[in-house]
C-alpha positions, 0 to 999 in steps of 0.5 A, spaced: 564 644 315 562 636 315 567 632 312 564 625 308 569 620 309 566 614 305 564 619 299 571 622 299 575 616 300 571 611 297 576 606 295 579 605 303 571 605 306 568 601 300 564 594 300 567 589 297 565 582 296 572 579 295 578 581 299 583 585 296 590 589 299 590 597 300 596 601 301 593 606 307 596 614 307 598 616 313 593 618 317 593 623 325 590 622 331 588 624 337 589 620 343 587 623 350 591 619 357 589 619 363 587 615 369 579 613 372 573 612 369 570 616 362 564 615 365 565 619 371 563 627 371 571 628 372 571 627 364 564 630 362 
């Protein structure tokens, strides 16, 4: 199932013409470390 991040959390990826502060929920990540090229077949 797709999730729609900009129709469910509107008020962090809205538009707005004047800037404003937003408290941001904690959010995870996935991150991958390695060494070389990402371009390489080694990463295909």
């Amino acid at each position: 199932m797709k999730y729609e991040w900009r129709k469910n959390e509107r008020e962090l990826y809205a538009t707005v013409k004047k800037p404003l502060i937003l408290t941001v929920p904690a959010q995870k990540f996935i991150s991958l470390s390695g060494v070389g090229d990402p371009n390489s077949p080694e990463f295909a």
